[in-house]
C-alpha positions as CSV (number, residue, x, y, z in Angstrom):
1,X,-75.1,83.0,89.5
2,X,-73.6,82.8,85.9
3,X,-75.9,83.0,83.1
4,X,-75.5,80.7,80.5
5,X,-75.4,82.4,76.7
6,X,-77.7,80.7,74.5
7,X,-76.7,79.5,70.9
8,X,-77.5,81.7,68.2
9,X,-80.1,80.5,66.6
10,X,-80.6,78.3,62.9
11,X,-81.6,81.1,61.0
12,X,-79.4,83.1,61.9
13,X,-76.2,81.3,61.9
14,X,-77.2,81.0,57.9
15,X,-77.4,85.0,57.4
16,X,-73.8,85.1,59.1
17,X,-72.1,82.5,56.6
18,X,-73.6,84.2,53.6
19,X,-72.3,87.1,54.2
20,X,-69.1,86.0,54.8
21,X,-68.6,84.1,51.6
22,X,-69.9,87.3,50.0
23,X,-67.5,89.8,51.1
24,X,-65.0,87.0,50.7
25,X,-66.1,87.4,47.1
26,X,-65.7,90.7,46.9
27,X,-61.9,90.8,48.1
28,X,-61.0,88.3,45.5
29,X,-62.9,90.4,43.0
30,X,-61.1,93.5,43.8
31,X,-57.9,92.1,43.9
32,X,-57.9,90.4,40.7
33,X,-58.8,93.9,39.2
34,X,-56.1,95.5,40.7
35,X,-53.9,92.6,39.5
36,X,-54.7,93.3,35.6
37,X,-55.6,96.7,35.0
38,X,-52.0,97.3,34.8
39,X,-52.0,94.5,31.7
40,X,-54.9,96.6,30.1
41,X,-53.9,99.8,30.7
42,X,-52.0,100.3,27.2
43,X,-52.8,103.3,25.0
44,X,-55.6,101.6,22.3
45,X,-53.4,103.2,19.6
46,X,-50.3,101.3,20.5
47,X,-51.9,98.0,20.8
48,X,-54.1,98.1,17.3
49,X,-50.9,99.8,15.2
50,X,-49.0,97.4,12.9
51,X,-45.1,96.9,14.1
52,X,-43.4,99.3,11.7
53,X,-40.2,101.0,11.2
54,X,-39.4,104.7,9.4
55,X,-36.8,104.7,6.9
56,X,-35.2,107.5,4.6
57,X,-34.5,107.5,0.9
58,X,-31.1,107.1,-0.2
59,X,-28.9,106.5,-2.9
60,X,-27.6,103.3,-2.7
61,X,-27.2,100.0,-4.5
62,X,-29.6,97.4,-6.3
63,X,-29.0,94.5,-7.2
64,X,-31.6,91.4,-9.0
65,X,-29.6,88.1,-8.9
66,X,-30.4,84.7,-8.4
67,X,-28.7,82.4,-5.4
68,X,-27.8,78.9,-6.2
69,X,-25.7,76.6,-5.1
70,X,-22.9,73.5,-6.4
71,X,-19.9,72.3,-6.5
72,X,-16.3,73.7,-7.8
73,X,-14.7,71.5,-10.6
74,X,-11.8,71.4,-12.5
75,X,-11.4,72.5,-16.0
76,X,-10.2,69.1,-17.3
77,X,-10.4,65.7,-15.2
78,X,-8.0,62.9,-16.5
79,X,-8.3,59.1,-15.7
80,X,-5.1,58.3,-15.8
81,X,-4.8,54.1,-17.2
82,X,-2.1,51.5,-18.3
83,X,-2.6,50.0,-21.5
84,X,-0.6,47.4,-20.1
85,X,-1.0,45.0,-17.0
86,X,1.6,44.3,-14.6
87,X,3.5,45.7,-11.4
88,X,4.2,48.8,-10.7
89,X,7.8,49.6,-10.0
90,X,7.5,53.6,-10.1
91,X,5.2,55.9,-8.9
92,X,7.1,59.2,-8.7
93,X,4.0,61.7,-7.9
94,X,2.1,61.8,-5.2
95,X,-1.5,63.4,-4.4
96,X,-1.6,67.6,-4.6
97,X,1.8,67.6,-7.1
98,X,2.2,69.4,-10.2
99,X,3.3,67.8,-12.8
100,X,3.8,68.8,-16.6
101,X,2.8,67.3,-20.0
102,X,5.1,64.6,-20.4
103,X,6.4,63.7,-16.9
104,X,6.4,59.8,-16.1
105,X,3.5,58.8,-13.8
106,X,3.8,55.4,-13.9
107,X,6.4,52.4,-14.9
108,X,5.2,49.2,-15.3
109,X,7.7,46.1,-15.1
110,X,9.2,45.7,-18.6
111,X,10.2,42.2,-18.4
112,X,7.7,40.3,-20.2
113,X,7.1,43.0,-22.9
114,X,10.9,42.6,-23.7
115,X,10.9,39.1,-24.6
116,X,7.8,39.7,-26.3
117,X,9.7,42.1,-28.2
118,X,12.7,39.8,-28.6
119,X,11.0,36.8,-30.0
120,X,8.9,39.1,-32.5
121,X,12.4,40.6,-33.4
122,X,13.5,36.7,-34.5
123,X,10.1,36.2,-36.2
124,X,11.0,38.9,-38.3
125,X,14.7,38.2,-39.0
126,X,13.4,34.6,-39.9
127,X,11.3,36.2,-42.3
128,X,13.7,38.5,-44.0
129,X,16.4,35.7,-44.8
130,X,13.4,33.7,-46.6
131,X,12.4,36.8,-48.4
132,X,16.1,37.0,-49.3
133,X,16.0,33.6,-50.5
134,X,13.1,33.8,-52.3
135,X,14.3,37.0,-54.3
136,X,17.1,34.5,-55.1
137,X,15.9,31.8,-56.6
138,X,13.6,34.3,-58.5
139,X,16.4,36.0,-60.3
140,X,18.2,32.9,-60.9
141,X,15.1,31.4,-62.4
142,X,14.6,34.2,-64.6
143,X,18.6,34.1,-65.8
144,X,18.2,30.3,-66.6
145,X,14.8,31.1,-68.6
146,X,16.7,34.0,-70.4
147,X,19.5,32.0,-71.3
148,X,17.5,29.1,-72.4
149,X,15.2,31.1,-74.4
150,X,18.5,32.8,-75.8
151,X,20.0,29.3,-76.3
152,X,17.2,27.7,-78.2
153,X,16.0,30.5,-79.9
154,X,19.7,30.2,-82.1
155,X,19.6,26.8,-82.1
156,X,16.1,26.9,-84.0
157,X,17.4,29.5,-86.5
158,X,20.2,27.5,-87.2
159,X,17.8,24.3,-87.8
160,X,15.6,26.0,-89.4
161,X,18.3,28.1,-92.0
162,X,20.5,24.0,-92.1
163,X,17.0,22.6,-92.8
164,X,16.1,24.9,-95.8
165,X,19.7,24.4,-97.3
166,X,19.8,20.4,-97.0
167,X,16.0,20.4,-98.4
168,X,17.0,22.6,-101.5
169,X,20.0,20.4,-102.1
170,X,17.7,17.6,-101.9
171,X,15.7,18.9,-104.4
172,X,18.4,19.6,-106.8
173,X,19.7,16.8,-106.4
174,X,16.3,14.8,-107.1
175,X,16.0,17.2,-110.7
176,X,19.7,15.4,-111.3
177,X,18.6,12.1,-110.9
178,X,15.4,12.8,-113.2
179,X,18.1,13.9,-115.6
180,X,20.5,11.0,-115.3
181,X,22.9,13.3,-114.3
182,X,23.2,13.0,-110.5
183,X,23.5,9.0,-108.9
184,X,21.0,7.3,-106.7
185,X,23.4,7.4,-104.1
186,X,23.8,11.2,-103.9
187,X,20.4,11.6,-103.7
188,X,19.4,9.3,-101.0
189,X,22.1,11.1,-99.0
190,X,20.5,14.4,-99.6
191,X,17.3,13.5,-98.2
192,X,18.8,11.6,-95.5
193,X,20.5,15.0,-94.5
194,X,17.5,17.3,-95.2
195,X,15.1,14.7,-92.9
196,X,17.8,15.3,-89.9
197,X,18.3,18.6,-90.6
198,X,14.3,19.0,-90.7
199,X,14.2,16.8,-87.2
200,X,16.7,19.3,-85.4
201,X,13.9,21.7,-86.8
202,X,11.2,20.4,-84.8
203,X,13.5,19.8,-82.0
204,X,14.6,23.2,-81.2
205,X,10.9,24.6,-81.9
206,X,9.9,21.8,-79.2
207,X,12.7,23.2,-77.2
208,X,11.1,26.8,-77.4
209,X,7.5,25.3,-76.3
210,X,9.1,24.2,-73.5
211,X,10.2,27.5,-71.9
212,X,6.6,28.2,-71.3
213,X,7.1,25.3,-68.7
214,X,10.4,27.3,-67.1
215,X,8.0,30.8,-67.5
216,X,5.7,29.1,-65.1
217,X,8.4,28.4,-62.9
218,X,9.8,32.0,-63.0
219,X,5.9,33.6,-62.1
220,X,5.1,31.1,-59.4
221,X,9.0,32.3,-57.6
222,X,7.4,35.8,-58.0
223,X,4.4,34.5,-56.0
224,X,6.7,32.8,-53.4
225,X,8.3,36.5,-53.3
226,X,5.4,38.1,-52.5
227,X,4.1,35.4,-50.0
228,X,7.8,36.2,-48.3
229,X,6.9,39.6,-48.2
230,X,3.7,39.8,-47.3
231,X,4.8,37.4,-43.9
232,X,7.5,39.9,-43.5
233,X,4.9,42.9,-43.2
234,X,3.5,41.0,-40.8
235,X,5.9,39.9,-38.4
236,X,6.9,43.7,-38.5
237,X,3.3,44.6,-37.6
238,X,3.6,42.1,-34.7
239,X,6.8,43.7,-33.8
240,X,5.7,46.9,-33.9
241,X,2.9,45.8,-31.5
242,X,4.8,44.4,-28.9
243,X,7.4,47.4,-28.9
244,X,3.6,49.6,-28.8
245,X,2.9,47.1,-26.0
246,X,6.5,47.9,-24.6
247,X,5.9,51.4,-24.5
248,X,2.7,51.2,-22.8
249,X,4.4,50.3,-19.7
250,X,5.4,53.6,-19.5
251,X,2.7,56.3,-18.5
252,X,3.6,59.7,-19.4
253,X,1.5,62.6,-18.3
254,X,-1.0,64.1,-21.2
255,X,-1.6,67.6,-20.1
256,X,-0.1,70.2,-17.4
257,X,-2.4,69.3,-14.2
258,X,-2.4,68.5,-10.2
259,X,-2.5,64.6,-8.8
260,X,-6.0,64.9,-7.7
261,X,-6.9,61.4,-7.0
262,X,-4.0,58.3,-6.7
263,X,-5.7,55.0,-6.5
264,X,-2.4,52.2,-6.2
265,X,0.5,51.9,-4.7
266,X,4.3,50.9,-6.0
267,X,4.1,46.8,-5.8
268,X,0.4,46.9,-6.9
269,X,-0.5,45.0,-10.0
270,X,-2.7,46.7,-12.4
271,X,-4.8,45.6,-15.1
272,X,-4.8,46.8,-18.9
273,X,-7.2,49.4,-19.5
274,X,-7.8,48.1,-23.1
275,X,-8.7,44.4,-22.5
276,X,-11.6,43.0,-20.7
277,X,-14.7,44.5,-19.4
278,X,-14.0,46.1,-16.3
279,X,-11.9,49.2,-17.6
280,X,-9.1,48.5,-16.4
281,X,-7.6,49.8,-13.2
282,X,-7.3,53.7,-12.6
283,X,-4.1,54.7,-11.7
284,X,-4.9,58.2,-10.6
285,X,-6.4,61.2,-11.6
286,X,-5.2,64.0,-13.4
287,X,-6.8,67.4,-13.1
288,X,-6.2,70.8,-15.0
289,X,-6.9,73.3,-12.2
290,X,-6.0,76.4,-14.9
291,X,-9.5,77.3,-14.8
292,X,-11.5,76.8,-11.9
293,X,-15.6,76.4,-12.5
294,X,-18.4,75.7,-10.4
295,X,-21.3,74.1,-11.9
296,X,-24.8,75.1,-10.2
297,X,-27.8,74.1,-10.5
298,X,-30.9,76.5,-10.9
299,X,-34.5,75.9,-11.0
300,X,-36.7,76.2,-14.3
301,X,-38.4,78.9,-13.2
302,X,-35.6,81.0,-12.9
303,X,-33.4,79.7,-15.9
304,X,-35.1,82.1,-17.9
305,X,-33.2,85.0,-16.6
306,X,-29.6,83.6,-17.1
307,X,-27.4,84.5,-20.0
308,X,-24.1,83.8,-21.0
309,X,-21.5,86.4,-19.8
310,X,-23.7,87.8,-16.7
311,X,-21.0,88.6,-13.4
312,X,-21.4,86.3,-10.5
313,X,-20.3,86.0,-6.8
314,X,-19.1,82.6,-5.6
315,X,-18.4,82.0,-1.7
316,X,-17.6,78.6,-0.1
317,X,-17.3,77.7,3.6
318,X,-13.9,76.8,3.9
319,X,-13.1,81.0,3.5
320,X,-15.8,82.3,5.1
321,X,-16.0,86.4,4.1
322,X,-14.5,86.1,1.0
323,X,-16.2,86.5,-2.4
324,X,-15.0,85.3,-5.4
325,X,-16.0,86.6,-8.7
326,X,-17.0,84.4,-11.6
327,X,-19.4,84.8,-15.0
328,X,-21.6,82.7,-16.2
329,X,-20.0,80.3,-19.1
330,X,-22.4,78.0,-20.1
331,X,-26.3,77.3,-19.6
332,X,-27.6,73.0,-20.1
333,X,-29.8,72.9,-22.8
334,X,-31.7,70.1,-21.2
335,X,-33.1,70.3,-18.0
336,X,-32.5,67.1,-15.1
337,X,-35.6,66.2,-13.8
338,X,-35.3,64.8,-10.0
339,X,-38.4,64.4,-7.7
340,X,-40.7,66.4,-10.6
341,X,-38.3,69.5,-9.8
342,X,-36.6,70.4,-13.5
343,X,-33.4,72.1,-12.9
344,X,-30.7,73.1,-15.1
345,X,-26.7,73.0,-14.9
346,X,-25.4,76.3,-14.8
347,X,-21.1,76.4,-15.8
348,X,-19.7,79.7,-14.0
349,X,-15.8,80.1,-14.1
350,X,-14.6,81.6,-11.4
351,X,-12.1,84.6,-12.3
352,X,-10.9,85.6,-9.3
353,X,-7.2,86.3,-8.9
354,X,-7.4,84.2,-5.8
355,X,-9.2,81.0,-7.7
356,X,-6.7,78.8,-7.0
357,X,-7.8,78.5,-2.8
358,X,-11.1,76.7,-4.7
359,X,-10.8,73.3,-4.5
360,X,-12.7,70.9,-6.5
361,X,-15.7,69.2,-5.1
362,X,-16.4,72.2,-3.1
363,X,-19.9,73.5,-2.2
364,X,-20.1,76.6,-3.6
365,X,-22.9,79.2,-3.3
366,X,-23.3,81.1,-6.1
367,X,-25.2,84.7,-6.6
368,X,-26.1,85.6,-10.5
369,X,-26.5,88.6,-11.3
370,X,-29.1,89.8,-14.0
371,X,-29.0,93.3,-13.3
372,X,-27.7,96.1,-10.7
373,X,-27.7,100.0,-11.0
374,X,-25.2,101.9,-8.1
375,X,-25.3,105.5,-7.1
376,X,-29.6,105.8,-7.8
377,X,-32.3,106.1,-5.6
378,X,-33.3,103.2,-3.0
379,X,-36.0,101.6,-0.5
380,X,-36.5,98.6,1.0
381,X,-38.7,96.2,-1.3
382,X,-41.1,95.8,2.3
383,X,-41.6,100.0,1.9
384,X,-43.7,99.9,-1.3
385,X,-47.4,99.0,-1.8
386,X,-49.0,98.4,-4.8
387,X,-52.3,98.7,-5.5
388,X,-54.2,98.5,-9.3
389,X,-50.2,98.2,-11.0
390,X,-49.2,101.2,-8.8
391,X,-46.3,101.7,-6.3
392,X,-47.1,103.7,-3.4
393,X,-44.9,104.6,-0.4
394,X,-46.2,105.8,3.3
395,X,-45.2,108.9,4.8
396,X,-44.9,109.0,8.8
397,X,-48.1,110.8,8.9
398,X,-50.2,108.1,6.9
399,X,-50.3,109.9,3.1
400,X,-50.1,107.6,0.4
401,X,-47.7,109.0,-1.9
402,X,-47.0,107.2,-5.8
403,X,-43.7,106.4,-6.9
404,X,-42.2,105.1,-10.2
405,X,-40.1,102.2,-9.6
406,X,-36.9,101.3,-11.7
407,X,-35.2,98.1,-11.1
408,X,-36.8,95.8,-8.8
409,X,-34.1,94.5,-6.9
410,X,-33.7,91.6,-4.3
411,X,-33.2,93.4,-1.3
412,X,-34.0,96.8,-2.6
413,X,-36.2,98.8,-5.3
414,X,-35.1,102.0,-7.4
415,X,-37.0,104.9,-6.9
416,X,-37.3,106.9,-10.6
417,X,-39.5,109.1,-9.4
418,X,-41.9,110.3,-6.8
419,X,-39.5,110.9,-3.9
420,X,-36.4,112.5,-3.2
421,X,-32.9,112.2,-1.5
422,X,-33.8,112.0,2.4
423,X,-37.4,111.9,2.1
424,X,-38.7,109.5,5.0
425,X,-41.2,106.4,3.5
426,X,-42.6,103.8,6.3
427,X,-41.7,100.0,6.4
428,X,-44.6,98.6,6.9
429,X,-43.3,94.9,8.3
430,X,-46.7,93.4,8.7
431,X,-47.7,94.1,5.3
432,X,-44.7,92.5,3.4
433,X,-46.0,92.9,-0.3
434,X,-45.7,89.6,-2.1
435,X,-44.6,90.9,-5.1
436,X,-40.9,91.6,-2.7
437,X,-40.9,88.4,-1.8
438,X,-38.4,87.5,-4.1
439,X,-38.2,84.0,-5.6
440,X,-34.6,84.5,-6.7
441,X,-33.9,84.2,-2.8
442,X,-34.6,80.2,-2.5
443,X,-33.1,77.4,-3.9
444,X,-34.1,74.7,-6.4
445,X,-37.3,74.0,-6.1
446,X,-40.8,74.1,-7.7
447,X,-42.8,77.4,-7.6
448,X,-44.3,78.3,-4.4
């Protein structure tokens, strides 16, 4: 007979599953532990020192400078326009060609200007054969007055000497007649003579009043001469103008330069430059690439620090490397104000022998430079501390040791004094001093 086992009983079932869960507990406990004690096992030094680097004294370069950017331009930009209008029948140049002061860049279709020029030409001929004519009839109105003046002026001597003689004969013979020596006849006779010969008198002194009229005549064919002339001076003038207007069909180059810019085509027509109000059309652009610039812009805070004639590094994309020197030229006096950031326009020409690989409208990043000492003493900027206007370096074994500093460059500091050729200083990279966090290093921009 098989005995039957009995089921364990309430209580004690519970005790069972407790204590399972517990060392269940326990096993998860432990291997957790065993899981990151490896992740806290690190050396407390290691994980409570500051990320740092050891670096040695040197001589070496350093350099203050401030980084801008812009864009290279030419020395001289040229609109080229026709003072004329019409179509274009030559256009011998082409974009990127040389050309030289003088050379035709554009001819215009001369037709109309010609018999512009013609007809003026007629105006003016017109003009000069009635000047011609009234020069004429000047002189001969001043020869007919001088002969006529000449001509009476004789005749009224003459009456006047006849008139005196017939009037004394008159007389004496009126003194006869009183006598009863001289007849009645002879006497009426002599006054008959001496009244004519006083008549012819008056006559020719009328005559002479006269010529006043003919004097009048003579100034007003002086005024008629001058009218001519004065009309001549200005048909010449409108001659002259439309030969002006001639020429401006032909567009000669101003200055030595490089098609930068053509805007037409041969067949286009173009409008004057001189009349109406939109300008006039642009034919194309000259540019003098002789001298090569790039104008940057740099913030207000940092304007300060520029100066005429300070050295300068240009790079551009296109030639990516390469430096280009410049210096600056020229500093705005008035500051552009965009977005409440002031910046000014900076002129630096770039003086490189290779300047002519810059084209303009380029972006160009520019590098001034205010000051730079070679062959001294450096350290990072991120090695010295400052405390109370002091510099201070770290040696590997934690002194504090002071320094005098010389130029405070961008990327580096001169050491004057304090440490030597070789000496080893400590970066410290988590405790980047502000003071080296150089503002010459960002762009335009108000103070951070």
């Amino acid at each position: 007979m098989v005995a039957k086992r009995l089921p364990p009983a309430p209580g004690l079932r519970r005790r069972w599953r407790q204590r399972g869960i517990g060392i269940l507990l326990i096993v998860l406990i432990a291997a957790g532990g065993i899981w990151l004690l490896p992740r806290f096992a690190m050396p407390r030094s290691t994980a409570s020192a500051s990320p740092s680097e050891v670096v040695s004294v040197a001589l070496g370069h350093v350099e203050k400078s401030i980084e801008s950017s812009g864009k290279v331009v030419s020395n001289l930009d040229v609109d080229i326009k026709c003072r004329a209008s019409g179509e274009v029948i030559k256009l011998p140049f082409d974009i990127s060609q040389s050309v030289k002061k003088g050379d035709l860049l554009c001819q215009l279709d001369p037709t109309d200007e010609q018999l512009s020029v013609r007809s003026a030409e007629a105006t003016v001929a017109q003009s000069q054969a009635k000047l011609a004519q009234s020069k004429y009839d000047l002189e001969q109105a001043q020869e007919n007055l001088q002969t006529t003046r000449l001509k009476d002026e004789s005749t009224l001597a003459s009456a006047i000497v006849k008139a005196a003689n017939l009037r004394a004969k008159a007389e004496r013979q009126r003194q006869l007649a009183n006598q009863h020596l001289g007849s009645k006849e002879d006497l009426e006779t002599a006054e008959t003579d001496a009244a004519a010969a006083d008549d012819a008198r008056n006559a020719a002194t009328i005559a002479i009043d006269e010529l006043k009229q003919q004097q009048l005549q003579v100034e007003y064919k002086r005024e008629a001469v001058k009218t001519a002339e004065a009309q001549l001076q200005s048909d010449q003038v409108m001659l002259d103008a439309q030969k002006q207007q001639l020429d401006y069909t032909t567009v000669n180059a101003p200055i030595d330069g490089v098609v930068s810019a053509l805007n037409i085509q041969k067949g286009a027509i173009v409008a004057s430059g001189t009349g109406g109000f939109s300008g006039g059309t642009t034919i194309l652009t000259l540019s003098d690439l002789s001298h090569i610039f790039v104008t940057a812009t740099v913030d207000e805070s940092d304007i300060g620090a520029v100066e005429a004639g300070q050295p300068a590094r240009i790079t551009v994309a296109s030639f990516p490397g390469r430096t280009f020197a410049g210096r600056v030229t020229r500093i705005a006096t008035r500051g552009v104000n965009t977005s409440n950031v002031v910046t000014f326009e900076v002129k630096v020409e770039v003086l490189d022998e290779h300047k002519d690989l810059l084209r303009p409208e380029m972006t160009g990043n520019v590098t001034i430079i205010q000051a730079e000492r070679s062959n001294v003493l450096t350290l990072p900027g991120s090695a010295v501390s400052q405390q109370d206007g002091k510099a201070f370096v770290t040696t590997p074994a934690g002194d504090r040791r002071p320094v005098t500093l010389g130029l405070q460059g961008t990327d580096a500091v001169e050491i004057v004094s304090g440490v030597s050729e070789g000496d080893r200083g400590v970066l410290v990279v988590s405790e980047l001093p502000t003071r080296w966090k150089s503002k010459q290093t960002r762009g335009p921009g108000p103070p951070q």
